[in-house]
SEZA-931305 format. One record per residue: residue number from 1; x, y, z of N, C-alpha, C in turn; residue in one letter. Coordinates in nm, 4 decimals. Example, Ala and Ser with C-alpha at 12.3 -4.5 7.8 and 13.67 -1.06 7.14 Angstrom:
<recs>
<rec><seq>1</seq><n_x>1.3190</n_x><n_y>-0.5690</n_y><n_z>0.7800</n_z><ca_x>1.2300</ca_x><ca_y>-0.4500</ca_y><ca_z>0.7800</ca_z><c_x>1.3200</c_x><c_y>-0.3300</c_y><c_z>0.7800</c_z><type>A</type></rec>
<rec><seq>2</seq><n_x>1.2850</n_x><n_y>-0.2250</n_y><n_z>0.7080</n_z><ca_x>1.3670</ca_x><ca_y>-0.1060</ca_y><ca_z>0.7140</ca_z><c_x>1.2900</c_x><c_y>0.0030</c_y><c_z>0.7870</c_z><type>S</type></rec>
</recs>
This chain:
<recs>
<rec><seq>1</seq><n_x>0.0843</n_x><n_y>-0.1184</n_y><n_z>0.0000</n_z><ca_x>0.0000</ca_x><ca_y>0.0000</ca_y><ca_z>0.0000</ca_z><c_x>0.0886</c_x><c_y>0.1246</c_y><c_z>0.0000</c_z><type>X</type></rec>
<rec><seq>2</seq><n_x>0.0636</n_x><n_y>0.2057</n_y><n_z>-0.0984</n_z><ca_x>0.1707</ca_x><ca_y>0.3433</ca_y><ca_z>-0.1265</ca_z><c_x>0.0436</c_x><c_y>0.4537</c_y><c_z>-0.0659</c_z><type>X</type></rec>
<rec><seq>3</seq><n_x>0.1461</n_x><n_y>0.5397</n_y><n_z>0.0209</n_z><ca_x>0.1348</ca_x><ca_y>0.6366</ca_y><ca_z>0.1264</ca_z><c_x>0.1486</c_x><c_y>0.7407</c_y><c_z>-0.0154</c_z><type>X</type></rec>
<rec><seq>4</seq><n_x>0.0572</n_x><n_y>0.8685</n_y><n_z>-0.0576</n_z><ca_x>0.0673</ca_x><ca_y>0.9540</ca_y><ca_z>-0.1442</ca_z><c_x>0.1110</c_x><c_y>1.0657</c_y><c_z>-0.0660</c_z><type>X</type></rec>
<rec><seq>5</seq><n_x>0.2215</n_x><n_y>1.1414</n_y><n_z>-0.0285</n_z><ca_x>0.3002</ca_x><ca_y>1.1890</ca_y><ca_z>0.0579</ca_z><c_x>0.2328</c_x><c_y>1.3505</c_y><c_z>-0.0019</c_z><type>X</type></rec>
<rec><seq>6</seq><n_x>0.1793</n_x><n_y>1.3615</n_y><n_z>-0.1506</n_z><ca_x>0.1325</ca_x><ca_y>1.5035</ca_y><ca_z>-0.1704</ca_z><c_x>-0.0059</c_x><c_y>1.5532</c_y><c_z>-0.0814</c_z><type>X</type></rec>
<rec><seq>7</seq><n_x>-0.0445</n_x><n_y>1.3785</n_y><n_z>-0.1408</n_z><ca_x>-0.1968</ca_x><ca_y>1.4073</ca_y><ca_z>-0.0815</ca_z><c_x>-0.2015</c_x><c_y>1.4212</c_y><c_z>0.0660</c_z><type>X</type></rec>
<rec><seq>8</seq><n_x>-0.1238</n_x><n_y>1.4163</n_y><n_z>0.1418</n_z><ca_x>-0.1387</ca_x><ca_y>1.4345</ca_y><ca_z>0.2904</ca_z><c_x>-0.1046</c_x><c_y>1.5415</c_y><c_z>0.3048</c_z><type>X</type></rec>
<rec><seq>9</seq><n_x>0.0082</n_x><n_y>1.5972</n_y><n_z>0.2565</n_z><ca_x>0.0321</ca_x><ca_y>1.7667</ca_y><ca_z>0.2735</ca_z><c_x>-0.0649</c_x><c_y>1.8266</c_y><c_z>0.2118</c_z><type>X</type></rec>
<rec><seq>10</seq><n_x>-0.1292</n_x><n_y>1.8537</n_y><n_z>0.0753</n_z><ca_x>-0.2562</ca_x><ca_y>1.8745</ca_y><ca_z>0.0647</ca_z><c_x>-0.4134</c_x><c_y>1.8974</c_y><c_z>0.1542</c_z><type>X</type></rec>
<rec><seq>11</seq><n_x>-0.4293</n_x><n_y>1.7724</n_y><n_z>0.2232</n_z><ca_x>-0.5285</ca_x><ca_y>1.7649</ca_y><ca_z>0.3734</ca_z><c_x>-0.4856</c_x><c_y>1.8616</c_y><c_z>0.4538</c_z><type>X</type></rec>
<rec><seq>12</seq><n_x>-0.3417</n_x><n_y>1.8105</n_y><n_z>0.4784</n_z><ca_x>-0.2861</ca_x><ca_y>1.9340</ca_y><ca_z>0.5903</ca_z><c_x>-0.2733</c_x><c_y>2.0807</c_y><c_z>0.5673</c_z><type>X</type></rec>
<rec><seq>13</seq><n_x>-0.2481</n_x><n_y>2.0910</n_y><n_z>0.4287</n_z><ca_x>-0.2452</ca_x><ca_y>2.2807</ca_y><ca_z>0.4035</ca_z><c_x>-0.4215</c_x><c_y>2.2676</c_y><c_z>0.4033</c_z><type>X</type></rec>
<rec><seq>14</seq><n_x>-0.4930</n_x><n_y>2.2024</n_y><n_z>0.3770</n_z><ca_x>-0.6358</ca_x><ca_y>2.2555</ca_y><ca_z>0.3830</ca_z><c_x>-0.6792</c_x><c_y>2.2436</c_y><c_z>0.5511</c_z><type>X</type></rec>
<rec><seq>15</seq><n_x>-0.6742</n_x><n_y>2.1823</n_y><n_z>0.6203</n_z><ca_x>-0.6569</ca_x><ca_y>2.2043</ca_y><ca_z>0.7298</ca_z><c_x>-0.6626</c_x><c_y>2.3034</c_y><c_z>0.8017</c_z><type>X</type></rec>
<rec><seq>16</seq><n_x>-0.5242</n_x><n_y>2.3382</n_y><n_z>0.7621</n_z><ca_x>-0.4756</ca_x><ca_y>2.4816</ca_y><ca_z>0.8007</ca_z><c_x>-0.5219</c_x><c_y>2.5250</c_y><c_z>0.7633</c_z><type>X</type></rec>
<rec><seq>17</seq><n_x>-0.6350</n_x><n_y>2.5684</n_y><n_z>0.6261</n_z><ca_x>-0.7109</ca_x><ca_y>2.6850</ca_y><ca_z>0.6094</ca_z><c_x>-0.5817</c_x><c_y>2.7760</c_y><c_z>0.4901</c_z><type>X</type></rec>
<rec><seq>18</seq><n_x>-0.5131</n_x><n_y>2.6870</n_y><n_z>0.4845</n_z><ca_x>-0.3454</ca_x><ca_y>2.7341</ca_y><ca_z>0.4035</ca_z><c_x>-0.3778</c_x><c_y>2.7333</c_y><c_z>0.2236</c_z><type>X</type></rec>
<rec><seq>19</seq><n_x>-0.3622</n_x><n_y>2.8695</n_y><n_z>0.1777</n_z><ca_x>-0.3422</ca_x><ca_y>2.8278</ca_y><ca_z>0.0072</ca_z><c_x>-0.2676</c_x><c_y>2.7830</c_y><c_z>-0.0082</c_z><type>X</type></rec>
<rec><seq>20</seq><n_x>-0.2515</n_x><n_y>2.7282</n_y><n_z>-0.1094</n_z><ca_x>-0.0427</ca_x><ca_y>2.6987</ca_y><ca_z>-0.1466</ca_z><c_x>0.0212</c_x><c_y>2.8151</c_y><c_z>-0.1762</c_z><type>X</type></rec>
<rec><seq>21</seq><n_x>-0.0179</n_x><n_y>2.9184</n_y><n_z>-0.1827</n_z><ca_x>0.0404</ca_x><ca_y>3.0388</ca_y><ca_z>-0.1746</ca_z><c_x>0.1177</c_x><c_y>3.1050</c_y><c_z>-0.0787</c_z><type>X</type></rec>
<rec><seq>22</seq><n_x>-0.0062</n_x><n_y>3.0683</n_y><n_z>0.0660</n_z><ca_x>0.0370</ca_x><ca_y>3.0925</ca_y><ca_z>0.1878</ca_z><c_x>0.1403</c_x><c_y>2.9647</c_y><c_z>0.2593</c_z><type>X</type></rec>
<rec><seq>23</seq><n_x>0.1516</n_x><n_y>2.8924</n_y><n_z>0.2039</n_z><ca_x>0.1520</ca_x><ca_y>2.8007</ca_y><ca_z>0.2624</ca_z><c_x>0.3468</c_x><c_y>2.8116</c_y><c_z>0.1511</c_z><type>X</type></rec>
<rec><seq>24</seq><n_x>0.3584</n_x><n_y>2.8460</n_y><n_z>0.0659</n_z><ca_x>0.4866</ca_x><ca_y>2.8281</ca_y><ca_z>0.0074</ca_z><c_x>0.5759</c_x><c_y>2.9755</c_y><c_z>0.0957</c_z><type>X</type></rec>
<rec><seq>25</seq><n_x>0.5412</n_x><n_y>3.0753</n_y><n_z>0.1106</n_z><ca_x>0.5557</ca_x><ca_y>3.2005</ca_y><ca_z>0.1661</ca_z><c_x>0.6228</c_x><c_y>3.1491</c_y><c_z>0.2804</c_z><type>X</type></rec>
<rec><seq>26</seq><n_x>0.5366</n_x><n_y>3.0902</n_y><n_z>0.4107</n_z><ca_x>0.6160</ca_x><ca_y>2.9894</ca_y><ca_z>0.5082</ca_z><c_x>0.7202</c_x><c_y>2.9371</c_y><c_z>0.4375</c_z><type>X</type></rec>
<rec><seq>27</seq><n_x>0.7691</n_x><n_y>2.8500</n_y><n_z>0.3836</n_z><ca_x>0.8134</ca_x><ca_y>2.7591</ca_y><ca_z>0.3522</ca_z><c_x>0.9531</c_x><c_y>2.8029</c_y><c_z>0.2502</c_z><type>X</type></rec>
<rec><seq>28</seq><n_x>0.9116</n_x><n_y>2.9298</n_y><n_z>0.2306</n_z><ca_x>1.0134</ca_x><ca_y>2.9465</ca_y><ca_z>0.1429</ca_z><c_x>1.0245</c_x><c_y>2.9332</c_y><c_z>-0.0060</c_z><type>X</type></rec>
<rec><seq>29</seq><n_x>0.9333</n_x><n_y>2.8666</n_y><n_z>-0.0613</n_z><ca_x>0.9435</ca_x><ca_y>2.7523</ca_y><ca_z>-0.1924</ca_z><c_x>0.7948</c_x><c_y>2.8615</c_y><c_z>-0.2832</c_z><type>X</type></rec>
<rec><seq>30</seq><n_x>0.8281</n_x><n_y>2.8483</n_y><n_z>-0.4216</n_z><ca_x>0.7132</ca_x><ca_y>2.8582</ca_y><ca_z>-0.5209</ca_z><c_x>0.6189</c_x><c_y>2.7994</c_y><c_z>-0.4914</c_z><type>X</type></rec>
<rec><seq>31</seq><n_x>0.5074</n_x><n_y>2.8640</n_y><n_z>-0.5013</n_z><ca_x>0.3715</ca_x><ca_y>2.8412</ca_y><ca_z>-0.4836</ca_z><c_x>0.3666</c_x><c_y>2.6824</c_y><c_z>-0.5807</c_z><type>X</type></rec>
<rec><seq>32</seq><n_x>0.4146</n_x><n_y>2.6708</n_y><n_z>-0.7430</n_z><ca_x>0.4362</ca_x><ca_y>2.6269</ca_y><ca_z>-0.8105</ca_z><c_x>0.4687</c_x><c_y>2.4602</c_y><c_z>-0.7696</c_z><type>X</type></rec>
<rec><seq>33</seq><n_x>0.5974</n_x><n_y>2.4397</n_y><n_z>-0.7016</n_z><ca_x>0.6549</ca_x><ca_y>2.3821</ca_y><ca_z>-0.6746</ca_z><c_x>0.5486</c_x><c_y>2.2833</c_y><c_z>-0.5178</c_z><type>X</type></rec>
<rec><seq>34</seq><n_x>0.4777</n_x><n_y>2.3702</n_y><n_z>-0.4466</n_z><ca_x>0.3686</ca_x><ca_y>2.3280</ca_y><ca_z>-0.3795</ca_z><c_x>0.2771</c_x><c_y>2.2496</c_y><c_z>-0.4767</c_z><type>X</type></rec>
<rec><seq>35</seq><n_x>0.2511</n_x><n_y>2.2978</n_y><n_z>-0.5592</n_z><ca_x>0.1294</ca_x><ca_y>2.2447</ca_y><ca_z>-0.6319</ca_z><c_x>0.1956</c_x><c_y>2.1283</c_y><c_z>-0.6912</c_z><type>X</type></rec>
<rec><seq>36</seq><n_x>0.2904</n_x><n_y>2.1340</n_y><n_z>-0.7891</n_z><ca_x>0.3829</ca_x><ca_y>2.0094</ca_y><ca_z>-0.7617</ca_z><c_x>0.3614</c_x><c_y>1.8911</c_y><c_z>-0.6990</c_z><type>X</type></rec>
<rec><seq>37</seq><n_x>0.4228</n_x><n_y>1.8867</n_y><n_z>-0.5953</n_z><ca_x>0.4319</ca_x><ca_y>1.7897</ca_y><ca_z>-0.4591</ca_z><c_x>0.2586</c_x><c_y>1.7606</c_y><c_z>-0.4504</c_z><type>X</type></rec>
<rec><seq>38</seq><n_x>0.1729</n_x><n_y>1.8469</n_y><n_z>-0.4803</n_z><ca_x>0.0596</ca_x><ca_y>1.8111</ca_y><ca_z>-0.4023</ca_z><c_x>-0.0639</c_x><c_y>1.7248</c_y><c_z>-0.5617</c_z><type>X</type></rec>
<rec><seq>39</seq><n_x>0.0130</n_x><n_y>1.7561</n_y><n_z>-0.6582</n_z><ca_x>-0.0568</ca_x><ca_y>1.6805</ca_y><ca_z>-0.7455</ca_z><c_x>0.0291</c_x><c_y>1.5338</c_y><c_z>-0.8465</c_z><type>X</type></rec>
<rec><seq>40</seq><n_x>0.1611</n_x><n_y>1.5715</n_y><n_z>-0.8505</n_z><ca_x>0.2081</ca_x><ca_y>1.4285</ca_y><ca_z>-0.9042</ca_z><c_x>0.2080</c_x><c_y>1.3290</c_y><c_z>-0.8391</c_z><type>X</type></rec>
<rec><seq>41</seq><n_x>0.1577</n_x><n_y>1.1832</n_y><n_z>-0.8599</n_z><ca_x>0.1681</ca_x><ca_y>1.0994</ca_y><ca_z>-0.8237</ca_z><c_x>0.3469</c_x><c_y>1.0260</c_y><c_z>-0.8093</c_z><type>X</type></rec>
<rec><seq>42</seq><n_x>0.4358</n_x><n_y>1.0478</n_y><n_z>-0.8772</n_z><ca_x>0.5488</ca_x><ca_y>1.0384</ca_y><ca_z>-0.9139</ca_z><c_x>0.6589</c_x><c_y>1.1222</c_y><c_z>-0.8553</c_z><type>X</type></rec>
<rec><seq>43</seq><n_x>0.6215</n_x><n_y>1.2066</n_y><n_z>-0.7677</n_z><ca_x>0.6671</ca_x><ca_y>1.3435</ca_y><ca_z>-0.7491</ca_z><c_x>0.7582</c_x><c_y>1.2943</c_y><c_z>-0.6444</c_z><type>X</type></rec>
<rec><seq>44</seq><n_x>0.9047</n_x><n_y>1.2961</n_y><n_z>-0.6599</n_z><ca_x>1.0129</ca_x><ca_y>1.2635</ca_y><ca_z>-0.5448</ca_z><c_x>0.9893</c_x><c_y>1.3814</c_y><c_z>-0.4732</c_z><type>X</type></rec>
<rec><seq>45</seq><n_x>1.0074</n_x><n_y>1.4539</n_y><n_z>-0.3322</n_z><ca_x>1.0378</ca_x><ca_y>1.4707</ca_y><ca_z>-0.2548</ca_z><c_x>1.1507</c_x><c_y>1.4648</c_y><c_z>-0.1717</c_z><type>X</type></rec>
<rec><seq>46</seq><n_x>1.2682</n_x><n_y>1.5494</n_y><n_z>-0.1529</n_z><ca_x>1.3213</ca_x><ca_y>1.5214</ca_y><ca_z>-0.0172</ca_z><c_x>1.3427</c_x><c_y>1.5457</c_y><c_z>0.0566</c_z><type>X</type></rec>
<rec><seq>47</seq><n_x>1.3640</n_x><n_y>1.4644</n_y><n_z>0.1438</n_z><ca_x>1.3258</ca_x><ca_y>1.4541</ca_y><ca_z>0.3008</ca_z><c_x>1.3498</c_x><c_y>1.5149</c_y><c_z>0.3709</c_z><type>X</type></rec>
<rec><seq>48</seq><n_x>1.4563</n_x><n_y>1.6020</n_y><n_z>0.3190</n_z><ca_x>1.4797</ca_x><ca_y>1.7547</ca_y><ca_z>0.4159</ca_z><c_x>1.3837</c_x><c_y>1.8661</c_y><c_z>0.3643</c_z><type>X</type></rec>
<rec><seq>49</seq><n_x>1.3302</n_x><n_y>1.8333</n_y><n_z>0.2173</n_z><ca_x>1.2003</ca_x><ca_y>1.9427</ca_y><ca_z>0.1764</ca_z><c_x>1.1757</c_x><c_y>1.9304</c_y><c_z>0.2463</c_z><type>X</type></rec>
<rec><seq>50</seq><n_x>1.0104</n_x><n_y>1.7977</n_y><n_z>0.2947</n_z><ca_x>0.9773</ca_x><ca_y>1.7345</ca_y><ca_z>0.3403</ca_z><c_x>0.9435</c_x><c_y>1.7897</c_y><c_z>0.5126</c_z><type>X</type></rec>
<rec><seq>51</seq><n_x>1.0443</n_x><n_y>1.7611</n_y><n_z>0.5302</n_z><ca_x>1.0249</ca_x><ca_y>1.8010</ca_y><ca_z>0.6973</ca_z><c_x>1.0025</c_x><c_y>1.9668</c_y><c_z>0.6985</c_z><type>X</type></rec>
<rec><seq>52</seq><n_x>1.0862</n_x><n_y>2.0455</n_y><n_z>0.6073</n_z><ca_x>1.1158</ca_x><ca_y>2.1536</ca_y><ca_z>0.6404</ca_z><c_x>0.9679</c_x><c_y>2.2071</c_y><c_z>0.5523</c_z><type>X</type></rec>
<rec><seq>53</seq><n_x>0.8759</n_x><n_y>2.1801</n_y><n_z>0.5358</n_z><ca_x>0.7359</ca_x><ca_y>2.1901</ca_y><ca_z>0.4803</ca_z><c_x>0.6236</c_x><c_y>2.1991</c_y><c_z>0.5784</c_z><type>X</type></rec>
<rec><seq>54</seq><n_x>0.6423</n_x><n_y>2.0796</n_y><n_z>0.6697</n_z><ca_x>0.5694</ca_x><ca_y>2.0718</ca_y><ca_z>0.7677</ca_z><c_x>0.6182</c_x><c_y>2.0787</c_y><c_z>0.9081</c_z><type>X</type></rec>
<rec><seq>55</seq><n_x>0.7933</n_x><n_y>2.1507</n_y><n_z>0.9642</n_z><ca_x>0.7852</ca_x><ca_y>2.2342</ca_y><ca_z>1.0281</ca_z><c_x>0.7214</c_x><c_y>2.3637</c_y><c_z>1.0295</c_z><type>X</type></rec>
<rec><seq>56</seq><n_x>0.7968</n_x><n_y>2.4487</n_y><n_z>0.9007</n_z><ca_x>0.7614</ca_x><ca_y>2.5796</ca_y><ca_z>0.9064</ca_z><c_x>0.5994</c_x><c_y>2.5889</c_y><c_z>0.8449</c_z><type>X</type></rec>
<rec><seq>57</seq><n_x>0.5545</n_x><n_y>2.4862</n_y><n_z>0.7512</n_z><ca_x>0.4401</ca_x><ca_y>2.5568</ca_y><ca_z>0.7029</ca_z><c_x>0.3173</c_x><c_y>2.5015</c_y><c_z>0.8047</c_z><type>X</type></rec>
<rec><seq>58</seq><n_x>0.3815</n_x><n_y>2.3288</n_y><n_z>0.8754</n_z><ca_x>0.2107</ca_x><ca_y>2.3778</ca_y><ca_z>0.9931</ca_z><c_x>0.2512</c_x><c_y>2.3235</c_y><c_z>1.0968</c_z><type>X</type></rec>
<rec><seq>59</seq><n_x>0.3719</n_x><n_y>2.4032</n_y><n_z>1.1812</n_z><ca_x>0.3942</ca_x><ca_y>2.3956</ca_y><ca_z>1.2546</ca_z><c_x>0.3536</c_x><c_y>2.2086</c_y><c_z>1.3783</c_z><type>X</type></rec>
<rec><seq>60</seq><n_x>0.4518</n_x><n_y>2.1587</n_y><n_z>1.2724</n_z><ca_x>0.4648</ca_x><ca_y>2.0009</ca_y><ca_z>1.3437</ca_z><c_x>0.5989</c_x><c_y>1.9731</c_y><c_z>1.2959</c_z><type>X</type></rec>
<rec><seq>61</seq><n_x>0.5521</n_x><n_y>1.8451</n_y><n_z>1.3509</n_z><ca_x>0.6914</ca_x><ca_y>1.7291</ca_y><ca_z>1.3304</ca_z><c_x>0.6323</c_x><c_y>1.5915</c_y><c_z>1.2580</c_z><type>X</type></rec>
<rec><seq>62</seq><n_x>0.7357</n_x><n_y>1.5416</n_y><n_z>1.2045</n_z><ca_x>0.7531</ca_x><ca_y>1.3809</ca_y><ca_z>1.1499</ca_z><c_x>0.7542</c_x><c_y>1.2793</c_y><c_z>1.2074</c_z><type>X</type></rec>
<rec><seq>63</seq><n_x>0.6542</n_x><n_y>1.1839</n_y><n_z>1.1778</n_z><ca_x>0.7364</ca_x><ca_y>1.0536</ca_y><ca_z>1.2869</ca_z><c_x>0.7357</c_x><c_y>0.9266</c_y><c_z>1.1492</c_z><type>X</type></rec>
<rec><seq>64</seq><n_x>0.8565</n_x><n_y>0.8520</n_y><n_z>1.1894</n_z><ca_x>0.8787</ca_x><ca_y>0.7447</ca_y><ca_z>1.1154</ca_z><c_x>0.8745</c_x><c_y>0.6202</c_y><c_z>1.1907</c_z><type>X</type></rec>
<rec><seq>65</seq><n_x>0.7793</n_x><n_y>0.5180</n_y><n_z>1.1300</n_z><ca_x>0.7980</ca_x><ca_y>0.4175</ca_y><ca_z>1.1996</ca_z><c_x>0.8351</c_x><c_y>0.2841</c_y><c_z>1.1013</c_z><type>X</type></rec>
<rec><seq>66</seq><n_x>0.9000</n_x><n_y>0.2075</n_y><n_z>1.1455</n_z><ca_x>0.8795</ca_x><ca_y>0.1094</ca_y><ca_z>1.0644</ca_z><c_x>0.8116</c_x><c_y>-0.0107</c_y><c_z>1.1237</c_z><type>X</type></rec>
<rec><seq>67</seq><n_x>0.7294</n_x><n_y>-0.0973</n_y><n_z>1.0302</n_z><ca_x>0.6085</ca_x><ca_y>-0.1685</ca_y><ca_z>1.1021</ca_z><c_x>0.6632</c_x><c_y>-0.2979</c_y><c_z>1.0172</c_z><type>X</type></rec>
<rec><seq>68</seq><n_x>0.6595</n_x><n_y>-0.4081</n_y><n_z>1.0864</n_z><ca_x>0.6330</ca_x><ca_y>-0.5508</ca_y><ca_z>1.0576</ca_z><c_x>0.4995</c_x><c_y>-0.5287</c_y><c_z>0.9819</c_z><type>X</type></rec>
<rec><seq>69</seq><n_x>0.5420</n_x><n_y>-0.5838</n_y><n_z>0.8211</n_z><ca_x>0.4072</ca_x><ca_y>-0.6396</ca_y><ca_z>0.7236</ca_z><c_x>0.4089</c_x><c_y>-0.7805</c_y><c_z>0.6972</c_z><type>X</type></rec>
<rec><seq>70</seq><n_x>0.3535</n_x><n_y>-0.8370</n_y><n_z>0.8411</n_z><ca_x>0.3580</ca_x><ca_y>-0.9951</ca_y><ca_z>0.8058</ca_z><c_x>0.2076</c_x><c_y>-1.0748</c_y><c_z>0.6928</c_z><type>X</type></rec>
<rec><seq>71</seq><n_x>0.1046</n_x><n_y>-0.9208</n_y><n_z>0.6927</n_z><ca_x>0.0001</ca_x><ca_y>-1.0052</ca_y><ca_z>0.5970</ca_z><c_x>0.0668</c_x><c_y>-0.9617</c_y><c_z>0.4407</c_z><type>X</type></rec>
<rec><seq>72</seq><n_x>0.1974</n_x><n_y>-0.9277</n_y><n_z>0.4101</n_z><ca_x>0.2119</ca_x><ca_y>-0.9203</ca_y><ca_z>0.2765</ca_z><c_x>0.3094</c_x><c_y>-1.0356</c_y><c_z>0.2220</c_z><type>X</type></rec>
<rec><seq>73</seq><n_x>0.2503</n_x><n_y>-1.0455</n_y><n_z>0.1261</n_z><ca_x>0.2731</ca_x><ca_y>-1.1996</ca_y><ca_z>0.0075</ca_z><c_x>0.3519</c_x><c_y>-1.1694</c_y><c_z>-0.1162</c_z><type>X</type></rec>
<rec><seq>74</seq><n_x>0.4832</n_x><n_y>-1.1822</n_y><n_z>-0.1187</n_z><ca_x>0.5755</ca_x><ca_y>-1.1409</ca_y><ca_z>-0.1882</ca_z><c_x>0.5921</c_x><c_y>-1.2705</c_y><c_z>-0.3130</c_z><type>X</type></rec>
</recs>
């Protein structure tokens, strides 16, 4: 199961009540480059963007976990 990493920042700038306008302004980055991330399916990311997106633009943090997938059938 693939995690769409735009579409959650997406929820979260709406959330916030955030355009991608306002929401790149925080962040530093083209409005452009928001819209980007929040519509390619394909769209690398990294992970220092990434964090530094959803420090400054809504004020959080990251958590990584890694999980045992024992119902997957390789």
């Amino acid at each position: 199961m693939k995690n769409n990493i735009g579409k959650m920042l997406k929820e979260a700038r709406e959330k916030s009540n955030l355009t991608q306008q306002e929401l790149a302004v925080k962040v530093g980055k083209k409005r452009s480059y928001i819209s980007r991330i929040e519509c390619e399916d394909d769209m690398n990311i990294n992970l220092n963007t990434l964090l530094e997106v959803v420090e400054k633009g809504f004020g959080k943090t990251i958590k990584i976990e890694f999980v045992n997938n024992e119902n997957i059938n390789i």
